[in-house]
C-alpha positions as CSV (number, residue, x, y, z in Angstrom):
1,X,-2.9,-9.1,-4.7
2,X,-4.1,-9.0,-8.6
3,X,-1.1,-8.0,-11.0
4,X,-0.1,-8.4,-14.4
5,X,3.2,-10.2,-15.3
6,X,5.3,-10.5,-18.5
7,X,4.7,-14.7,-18.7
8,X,7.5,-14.4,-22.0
9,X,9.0,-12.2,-24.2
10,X,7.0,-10.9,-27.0
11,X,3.9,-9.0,-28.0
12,X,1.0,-7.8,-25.9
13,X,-0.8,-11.2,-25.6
14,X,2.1,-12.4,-23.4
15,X,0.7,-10.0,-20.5
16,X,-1.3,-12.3,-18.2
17,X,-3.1,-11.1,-14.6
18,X,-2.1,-13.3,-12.0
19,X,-1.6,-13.4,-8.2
20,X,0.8,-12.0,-6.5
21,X,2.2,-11.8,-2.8
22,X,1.6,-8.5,-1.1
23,X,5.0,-6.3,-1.4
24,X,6.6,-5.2,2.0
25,X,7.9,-1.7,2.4
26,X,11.9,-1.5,3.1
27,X,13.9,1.0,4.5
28,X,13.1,4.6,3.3
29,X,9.8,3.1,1.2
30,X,6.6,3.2,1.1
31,X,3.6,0.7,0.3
32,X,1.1,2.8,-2.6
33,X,-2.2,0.8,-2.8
34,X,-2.8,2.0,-6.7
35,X,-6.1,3.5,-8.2
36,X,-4.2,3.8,-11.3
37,X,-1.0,3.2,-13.6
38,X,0.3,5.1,-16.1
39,X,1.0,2.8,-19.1
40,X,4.4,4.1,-21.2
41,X,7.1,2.7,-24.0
42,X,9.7,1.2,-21.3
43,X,6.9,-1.1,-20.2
44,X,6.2,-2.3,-23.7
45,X,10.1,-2.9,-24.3
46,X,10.8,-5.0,-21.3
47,X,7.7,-6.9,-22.5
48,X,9.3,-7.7,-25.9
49,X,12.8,-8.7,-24.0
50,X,15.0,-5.4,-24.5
51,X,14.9,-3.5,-21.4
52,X,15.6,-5.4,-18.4
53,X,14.6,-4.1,-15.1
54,X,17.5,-3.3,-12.6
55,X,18.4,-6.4,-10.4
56,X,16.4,-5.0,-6.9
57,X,13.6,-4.1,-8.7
58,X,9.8,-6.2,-9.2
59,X,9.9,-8.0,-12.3
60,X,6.3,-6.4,-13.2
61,X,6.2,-3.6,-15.7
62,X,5.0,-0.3,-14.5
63,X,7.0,2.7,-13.6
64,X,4.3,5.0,-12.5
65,X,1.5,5.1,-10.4
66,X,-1.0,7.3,-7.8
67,X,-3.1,5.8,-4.9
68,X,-2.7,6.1,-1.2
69,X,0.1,4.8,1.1
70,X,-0.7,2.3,3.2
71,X,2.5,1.0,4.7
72,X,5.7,2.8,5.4
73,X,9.1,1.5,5.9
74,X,12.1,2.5,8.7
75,X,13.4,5.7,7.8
76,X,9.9,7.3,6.0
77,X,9.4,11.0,7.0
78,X,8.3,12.6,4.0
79,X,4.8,11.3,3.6
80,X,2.0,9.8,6.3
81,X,-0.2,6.5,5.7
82,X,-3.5,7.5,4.1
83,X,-1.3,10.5,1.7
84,X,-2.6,10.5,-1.6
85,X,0.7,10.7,-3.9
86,X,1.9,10.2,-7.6
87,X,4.8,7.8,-7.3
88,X,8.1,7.0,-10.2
89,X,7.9,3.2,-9.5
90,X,11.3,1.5,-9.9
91,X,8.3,-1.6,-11.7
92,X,5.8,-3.2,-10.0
93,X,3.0,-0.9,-11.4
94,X,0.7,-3.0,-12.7
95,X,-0.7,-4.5,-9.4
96,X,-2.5,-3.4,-6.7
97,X,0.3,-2.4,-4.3
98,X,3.9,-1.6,-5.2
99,X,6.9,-0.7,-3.2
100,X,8.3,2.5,-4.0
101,X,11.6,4.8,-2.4
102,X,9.4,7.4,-0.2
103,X,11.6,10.3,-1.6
104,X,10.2,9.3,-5.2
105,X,6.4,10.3,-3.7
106,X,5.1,13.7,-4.9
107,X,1.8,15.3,-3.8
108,X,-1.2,14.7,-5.9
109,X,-1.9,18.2,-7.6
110,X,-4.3,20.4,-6.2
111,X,-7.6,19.8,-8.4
112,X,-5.8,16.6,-10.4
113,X,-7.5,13.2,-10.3
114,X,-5.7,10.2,-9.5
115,X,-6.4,9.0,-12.6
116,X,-4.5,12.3,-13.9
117,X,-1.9,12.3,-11.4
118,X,-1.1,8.8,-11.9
119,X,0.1,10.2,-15.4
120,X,2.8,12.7,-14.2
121,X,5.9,10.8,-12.5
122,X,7.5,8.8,-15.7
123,X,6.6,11.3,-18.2
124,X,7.4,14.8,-15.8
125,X,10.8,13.3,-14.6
126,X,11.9,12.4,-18.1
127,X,10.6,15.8,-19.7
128,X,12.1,18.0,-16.9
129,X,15.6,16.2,-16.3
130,X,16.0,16.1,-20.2
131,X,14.7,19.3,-21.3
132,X,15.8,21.7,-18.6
133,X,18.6,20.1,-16.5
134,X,20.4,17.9,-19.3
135,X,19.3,20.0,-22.2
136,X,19.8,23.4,-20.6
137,X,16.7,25.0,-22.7
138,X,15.8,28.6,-22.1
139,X,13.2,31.0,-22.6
140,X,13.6,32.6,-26.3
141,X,15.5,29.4,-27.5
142,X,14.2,27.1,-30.7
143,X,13.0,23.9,-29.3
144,X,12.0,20.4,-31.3
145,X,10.6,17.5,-30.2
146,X,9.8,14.7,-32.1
147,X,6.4,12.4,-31.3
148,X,4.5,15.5,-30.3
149,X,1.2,13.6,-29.6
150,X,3.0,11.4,-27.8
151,X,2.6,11.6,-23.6
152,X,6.4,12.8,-23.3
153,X,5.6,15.2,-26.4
154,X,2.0,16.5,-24.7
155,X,4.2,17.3,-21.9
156,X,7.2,18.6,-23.2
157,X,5.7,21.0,-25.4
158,X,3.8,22.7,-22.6
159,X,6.4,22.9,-20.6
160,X,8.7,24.5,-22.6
161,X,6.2,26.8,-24.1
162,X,5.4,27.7,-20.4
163,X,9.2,28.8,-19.8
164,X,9.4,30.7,-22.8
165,X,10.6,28.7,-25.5
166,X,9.7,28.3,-29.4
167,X,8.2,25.2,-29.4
168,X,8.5,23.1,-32.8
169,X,7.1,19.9,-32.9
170,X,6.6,16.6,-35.3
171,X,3.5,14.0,-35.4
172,X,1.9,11.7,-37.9
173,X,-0.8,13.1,-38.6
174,X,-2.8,16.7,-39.1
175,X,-5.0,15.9,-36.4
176,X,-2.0,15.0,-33.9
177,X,-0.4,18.8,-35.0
178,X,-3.2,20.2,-34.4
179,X,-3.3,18.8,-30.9
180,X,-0.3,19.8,-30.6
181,X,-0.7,23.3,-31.7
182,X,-3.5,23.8,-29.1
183,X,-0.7,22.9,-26.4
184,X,1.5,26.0,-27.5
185,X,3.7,24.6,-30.3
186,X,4.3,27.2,-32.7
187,X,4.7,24.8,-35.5
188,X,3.5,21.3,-35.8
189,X,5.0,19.1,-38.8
190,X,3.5,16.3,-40.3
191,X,6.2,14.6,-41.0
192,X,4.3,12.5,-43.7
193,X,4.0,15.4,-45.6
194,X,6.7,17.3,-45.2
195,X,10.9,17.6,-44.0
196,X,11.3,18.6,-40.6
197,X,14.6,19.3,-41.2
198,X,13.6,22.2,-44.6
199,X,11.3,23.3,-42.0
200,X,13.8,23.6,-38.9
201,X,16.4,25.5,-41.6
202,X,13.4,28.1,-42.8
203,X,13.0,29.1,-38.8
204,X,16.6,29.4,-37.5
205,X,16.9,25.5,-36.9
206,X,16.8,24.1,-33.5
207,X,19.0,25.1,-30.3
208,X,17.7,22.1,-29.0
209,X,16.1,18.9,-30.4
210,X,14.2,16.2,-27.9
211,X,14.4,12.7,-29.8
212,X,12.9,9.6,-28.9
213,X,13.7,7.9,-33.0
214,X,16.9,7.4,-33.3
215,X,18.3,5.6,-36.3
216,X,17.8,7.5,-40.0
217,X,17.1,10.4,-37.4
218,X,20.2,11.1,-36.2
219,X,22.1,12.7,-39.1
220,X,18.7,14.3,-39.8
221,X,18.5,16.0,-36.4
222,X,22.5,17.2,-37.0
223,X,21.0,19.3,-39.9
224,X,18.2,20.4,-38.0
225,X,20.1,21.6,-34.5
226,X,21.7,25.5,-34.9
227,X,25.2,26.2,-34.4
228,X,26.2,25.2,-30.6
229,X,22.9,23.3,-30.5
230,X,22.0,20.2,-28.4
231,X,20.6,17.2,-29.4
232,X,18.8,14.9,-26.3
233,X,18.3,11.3,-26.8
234,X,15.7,9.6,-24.9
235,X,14.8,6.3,-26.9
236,X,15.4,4.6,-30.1
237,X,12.3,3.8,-31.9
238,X,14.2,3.2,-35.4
239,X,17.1,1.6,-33.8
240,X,20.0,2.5,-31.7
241,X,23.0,2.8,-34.4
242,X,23.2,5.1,-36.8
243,X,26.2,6.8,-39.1
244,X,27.3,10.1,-38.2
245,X,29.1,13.1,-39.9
246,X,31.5,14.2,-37.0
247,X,33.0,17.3,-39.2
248,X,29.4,19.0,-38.9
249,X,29.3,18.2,-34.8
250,X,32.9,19.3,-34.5
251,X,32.7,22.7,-37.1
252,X,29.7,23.7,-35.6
253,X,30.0,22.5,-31.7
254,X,27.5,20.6,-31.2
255,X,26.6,18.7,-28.3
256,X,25.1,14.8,-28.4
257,X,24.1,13.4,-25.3
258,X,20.8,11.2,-23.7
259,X,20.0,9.5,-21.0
260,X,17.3,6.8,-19.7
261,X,15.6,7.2,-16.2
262,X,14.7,4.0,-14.4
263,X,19.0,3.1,-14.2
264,X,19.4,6.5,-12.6
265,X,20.4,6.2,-8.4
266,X,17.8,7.0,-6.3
267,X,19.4,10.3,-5.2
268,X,19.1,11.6,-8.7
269,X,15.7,10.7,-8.9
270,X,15.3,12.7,-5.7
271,X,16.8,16.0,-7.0
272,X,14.5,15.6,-10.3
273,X,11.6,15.4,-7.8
274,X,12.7,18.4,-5.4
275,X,12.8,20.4,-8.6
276,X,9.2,19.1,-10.0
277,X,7.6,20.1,-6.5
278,X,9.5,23.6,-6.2
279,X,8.8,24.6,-10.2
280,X,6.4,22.4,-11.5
281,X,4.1,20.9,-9.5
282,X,2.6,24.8,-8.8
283,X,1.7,25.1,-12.5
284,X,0.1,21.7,-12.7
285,X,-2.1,22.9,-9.1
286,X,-2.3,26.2,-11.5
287,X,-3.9,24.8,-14.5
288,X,-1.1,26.2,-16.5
289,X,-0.2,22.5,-17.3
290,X,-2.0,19.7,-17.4
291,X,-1.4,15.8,-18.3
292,X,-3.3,15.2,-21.9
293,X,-5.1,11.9,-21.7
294,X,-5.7,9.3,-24.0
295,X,-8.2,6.0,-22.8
296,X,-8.2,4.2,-19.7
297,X,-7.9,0.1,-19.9
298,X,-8.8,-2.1,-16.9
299,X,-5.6,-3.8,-15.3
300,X,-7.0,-7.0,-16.6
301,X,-7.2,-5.4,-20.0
302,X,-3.3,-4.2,-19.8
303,X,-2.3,-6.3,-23.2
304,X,-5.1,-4.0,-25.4
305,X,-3.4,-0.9,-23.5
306,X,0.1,-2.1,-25.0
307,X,-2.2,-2.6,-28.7
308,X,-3.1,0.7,-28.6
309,X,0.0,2.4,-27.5
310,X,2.2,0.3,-30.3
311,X,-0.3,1.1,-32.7
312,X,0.7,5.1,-32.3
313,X,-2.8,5.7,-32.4
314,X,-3.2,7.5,-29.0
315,X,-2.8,11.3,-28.0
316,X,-1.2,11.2,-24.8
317,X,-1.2,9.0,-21.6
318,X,-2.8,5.7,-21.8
319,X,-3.7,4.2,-18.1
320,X,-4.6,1.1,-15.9
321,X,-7.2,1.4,-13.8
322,X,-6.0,-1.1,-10.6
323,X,-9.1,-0.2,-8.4
């Protein structure tokens, strides 16, 4: 099979398409043959060397997919060859085929391309476990996310705008708030051009902030949160240190905590995806939600995907097209 592997460590032009022997379904997994990959920021960072992929899994970047199965291994009872599913990959996304746990298959949306579908898994799993099960948010609560134009930012903010929340948001630019604001943020800062911490203060501040910065962030988003609030931390775009003022977390109990998805077991992945299907997936079958998407790169063409994703440019999901 075609597929693109990571021939180095370093920038986009290190991403070569090669050959590739067929993957072979295990117990509990399926083969997906792939119509299309999502492309997203873990795949650019194991590129550069600084997010290794867990010991068991492909060494090809890629951690989310749609296509049809086409091979099932011992054990498989949740989907039939010839399904057509949206998969979270463990890697192996940009090929042709990839190996996936069968419990990590979801349904491709009623009325949702593949091309769309294959934009959900990464992005929905990390929204929904970090949002609603870590983060706790609920309807009526002051919500910020940082990277708002971003595909976890398209998808957080209609999700929690969907479940009643106050959705704040931050971009880089006044067309990227106003995409944002057409998704059902309530108020989209540039952050160019303004403090989203002044603003945060002026509306309540935050019960609950979504950060994907890190660094020079940190104390910042301590100022931003409300009493008791929560901060979620997802990535570390500036860096992963930074100094913090534990009197302010301590005086005014807040809670600090984060998580990343591909070292998570395979059973938590599966309760993430039992609560997609039972509370999500109807709204995205709805129209209610939708993926926002950005371009579409051939699999050949996966180093300009990575350009235009590091550049910041895009507004939502970038994808591969595999066939």
């Amino acid at each position: 099979m075609k597929a693109v592997e990571i021939t180095a460590h370093g920038g986009p032009d290190v991403l070569k398409l090669t050959d590739r022997p067929m993957p072979v379904a295990g117990y509990g997994e399926v083969v997906i043959k792939l119509a299309y990959a999502g492309v997203n920021r873990p795949d650019a960072l194991q590129r550069a060397g600084l997010y290794n992929p867990p010991p068991t899994a492909s060494d090809l970047p890629g951690l989310e997919g749609a296509g049809e199965v086409v091979s099932l291994g011992d054990g498989v009872t949740n989907v039939s060859i010839g399904d057509q599913v949206c998969a979270l990959l463990p890697g192996g996304g940009y090929a042709e085929f990839v190996t996936t746990p069968a419990a990590h298959c979801l349904p491709v949306p009623k009325g949702l391309s593949l091309k769309q579908a294959a934009c959900l898994p990464e992005t929905f799993f990390t929204v929904w476990s970090n949002v609603f099960m870590r983060g706790g948010l609920q309807a009526g609560e002051r919500f910020l996310v940082h990277g708002g134009s971003s595909g976890i930012g398209t998808t957080a903010i209609q999700l929690a705008n969907v479940f009643g929340a106050r959705v704040f948001t931050t971009a880089g630019s006044d067309e990227k708030c106003a995409a944002c604001l057409a998704l059902g943020a309530e108020v989209a800062i540039n952050y160019r051009d303004a403090d989203y911490v002044d603003v945060m203060r002026s509306n309540g501040r935050a019960d609950l902030i979504l950060d994907m910065v890190g660094g020079s962030y940190m104390q910042r988003n301590i100022k931003a949160l409300a009493d008791d609030g929560r901060l979620v931390q997802i990535a570390f775009l500036q860096g992963p240190k930074a100094e913090l003022n534990m009197i302010e977390i301590m005086t005014r109990r807040l809670t600090i905590t984060g998580s990343t998805l591909r070292p998570q077991s395979d059973l938590a992945k599966l309760r993430i995806a039992d609560q997609l299907h039972d509370q999500v997936w109807p709204l995205l079958a709805a129209g209610i939600v939708a993926p926002v998407m950005d371009q579409e790169f051939t699999l050949a063409d996966a180093a300009a995907a990575h350009t235009r994703m590091e550049s910041s440019a895009h507004i939502g999901k970038i994808v591969l097209k595999i066939c």
